[in-house]
N, C-alpha and C positions, 0 to 999 in steps of 0.2 A: 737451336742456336740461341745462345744468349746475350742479352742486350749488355754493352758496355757503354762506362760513363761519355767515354769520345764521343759516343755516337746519338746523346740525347740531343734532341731540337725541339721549337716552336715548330707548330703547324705552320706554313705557310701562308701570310699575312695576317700573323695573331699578335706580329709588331711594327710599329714603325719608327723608321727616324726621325727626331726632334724637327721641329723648323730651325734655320741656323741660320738668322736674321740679320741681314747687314753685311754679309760676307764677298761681296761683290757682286755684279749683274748677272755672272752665268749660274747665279744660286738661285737666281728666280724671287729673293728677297733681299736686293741689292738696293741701292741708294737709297728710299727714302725708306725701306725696313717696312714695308705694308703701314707704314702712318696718313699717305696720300702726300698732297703739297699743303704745304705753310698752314694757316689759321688755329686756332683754337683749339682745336682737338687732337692735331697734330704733335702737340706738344704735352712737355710732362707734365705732372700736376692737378688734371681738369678735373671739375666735379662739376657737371650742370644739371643733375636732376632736378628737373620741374623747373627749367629754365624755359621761358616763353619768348625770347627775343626782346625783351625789354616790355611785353605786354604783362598784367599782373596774372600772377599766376592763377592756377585754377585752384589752389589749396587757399590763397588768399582772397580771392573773389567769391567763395559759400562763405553762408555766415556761419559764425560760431553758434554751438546747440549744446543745452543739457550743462546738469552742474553734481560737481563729485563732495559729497558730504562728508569730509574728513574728521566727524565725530561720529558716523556711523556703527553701528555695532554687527560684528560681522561673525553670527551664531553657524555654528554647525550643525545641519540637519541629522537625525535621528529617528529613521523610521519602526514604529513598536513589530512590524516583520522582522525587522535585523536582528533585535531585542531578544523578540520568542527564539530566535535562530542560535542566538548566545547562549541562552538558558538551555534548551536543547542539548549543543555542544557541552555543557558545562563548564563554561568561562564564568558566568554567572551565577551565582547564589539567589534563586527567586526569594527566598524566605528571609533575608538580609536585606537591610534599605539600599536601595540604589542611587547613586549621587554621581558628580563627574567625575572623581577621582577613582572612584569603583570602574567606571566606564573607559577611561584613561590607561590602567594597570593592565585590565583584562585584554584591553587592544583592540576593542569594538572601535572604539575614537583613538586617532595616533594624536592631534592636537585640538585640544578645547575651542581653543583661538578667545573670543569673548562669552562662553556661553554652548547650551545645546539647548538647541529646540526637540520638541518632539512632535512630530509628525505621522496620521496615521494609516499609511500605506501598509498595510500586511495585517493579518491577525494577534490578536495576541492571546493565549489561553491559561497561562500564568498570571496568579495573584502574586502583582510588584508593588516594594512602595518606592517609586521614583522620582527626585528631585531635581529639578532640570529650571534653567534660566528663563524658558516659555515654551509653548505645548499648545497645540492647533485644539479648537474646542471639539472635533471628534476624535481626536488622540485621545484626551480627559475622559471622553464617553469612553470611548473603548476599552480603556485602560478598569474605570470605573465597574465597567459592562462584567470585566471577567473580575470581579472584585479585589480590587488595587484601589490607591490613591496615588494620586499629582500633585506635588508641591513647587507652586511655582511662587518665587518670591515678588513681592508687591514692587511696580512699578514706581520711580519716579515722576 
């Protein structure tokens, strides 16, 4: 026997009817529409988070902490694992200097933002010569270790 369109359905209780609020008493959301009686909440409009009864709030009773340095420089890490993993793949050219724009292109880094640091979680077995905004002093070793250089430019 085959099934016809008449004859499709919901399982049984896989829907239900809307609430239909305000529609007189025998709807069971008559007169006051589920708002309760009078006061404050009752009505439209209300926003009282973190309203305390007129006691100060608990957001303004802790004190204020901590301060945001909006000259900060905000580098993007670089671990020489990730690195060796580029060069591998050959996205990387070990034998060509490495700099951020090289880094950039090949889509190791999608954005600079201020800078990369290099960082040295992972190995690296490849001689690079990579120039980066600053580089953790066992990065430098590492890098050094499998015969590379780091070129980080001089601080102000």
């Amino acid at each position: 026997m085959t099934m016809k369109l008449n004859q499709l359905s919901d399982n049984p209780g896989a829907t239900k009817d809307r609430k239909r609020v305000g529609r007189g008493t025998g709807s069971g959301y008559g007169k006051n529409a589920g708002g309760g009686h009078k006061g404050q909440k009752s009505r439209s409009g209300v926003s009282i988070k973190g309203f305390e009864g007129g006691q100060m709030p608990l957001h303004r009773r802790l004190p204020k902490r901590g301060f945001n340095n909006i000259f900060r420089k905000n580098y993007v890490p670089l671990n020489i694992g990730r690195l060796q993993a580029a060069i591998d793949a050959k996205k990387i050219d070990a034998k060509k200097p490495i700099d951020q724009e090289v880094l950039v292109t090949s889509g190791i880094i999608t954005n600079a933002r201020d800078g990369i640091r290099l960082l040295a979680n992972g190995e690296l077995k490849a001689k690079v010569e990579i120039t980066v905004a600053g580089a953790s002093a066992a990065a430098i070793a590492a890098v050094e270790k499998s015969g590379g250089s780091v070129t980080v430019p001089a601080s102000k």
